[in-house]
Each structure stands twice: as C-alpha cells, then as structure tokens.
C-alpha positions as CSV (number, residue, x, y, z in Angstrom):
1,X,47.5,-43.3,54.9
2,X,46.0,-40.3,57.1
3,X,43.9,-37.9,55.2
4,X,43.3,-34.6,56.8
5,X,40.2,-31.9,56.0
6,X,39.8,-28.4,57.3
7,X,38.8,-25.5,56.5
8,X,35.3,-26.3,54.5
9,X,33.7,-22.9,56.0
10,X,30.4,-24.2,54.8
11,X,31.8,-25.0,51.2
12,X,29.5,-27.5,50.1
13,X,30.6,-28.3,46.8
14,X,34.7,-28.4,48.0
15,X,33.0,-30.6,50.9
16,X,31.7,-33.3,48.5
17,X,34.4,-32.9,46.5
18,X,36.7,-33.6,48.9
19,X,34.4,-36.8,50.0
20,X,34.3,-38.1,47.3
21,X,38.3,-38.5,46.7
22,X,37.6,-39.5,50.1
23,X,36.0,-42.9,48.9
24,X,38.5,-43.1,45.9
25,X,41.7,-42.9,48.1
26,X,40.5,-44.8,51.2
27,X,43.0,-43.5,54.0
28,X,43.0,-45.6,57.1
29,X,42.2,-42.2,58.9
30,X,40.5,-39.2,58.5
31,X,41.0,-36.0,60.8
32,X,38.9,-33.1,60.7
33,X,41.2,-29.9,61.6
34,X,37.9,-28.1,62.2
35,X,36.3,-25.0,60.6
36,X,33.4,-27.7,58.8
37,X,30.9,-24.7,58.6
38,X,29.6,-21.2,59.5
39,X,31.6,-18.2,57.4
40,X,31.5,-19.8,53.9
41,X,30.5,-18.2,50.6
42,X,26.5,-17.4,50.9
43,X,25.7,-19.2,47.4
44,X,27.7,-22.2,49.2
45,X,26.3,-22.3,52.6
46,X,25.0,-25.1,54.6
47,X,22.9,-24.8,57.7
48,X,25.7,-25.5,60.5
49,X,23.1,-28.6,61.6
50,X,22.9,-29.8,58.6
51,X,26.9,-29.9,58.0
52,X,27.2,-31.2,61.2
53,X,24.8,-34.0,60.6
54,X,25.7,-35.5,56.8
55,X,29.4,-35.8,58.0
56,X,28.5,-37.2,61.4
57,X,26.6,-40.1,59.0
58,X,29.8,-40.1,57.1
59,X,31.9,-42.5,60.1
C-alpha cells in the first residue's frame, strides 16, 4: 500500500492526525507531495524548522 500526504500548510493538528493513521495503516510507502509548511492557519502554524525536523525524525 502507498500512502500519500500533501498539502499540510503548517496544519499541525491535520499533520498528527494524519501520522497517526499513519502508524494504524502501516503502508509500505509514504510520499510527501510537498506543501509540509509555511501558509497555514496562524493558530496552527509550525515554525517551517520545526516541521521540517519532527517529520525528518519520522523515517
């Protein structure tokens, strides 16, 4: 099974959300379609760093 994310624009809540069906569903793969931060709602904004950085822990 491939799973694919995009879109997140720095929505942290649909971000774990999405993780943690992530870790339910256990697809072989995982793509990122890009757009993980920057332009997201302000009360769900994440430093683009810090985005960056918890899903680059994520492999």
């Amino acid at each position: 099974m491939i799973a694919i994310v995009s879109d997140i624009h720095g929505n942290w809540e649909a971000l774990k959300a999405v993780l943690k069906d992530l870790g339910t569903v256990r697809p072989d793969v995982v793509v990122h379609a890009g757009d993980l931060a920057v332009n997201g709602p302000a009360h769900y904004n994440r430093p683009t760093a810090e985005s960056h950085e918890y899903m680059s822990r994520r492999r």
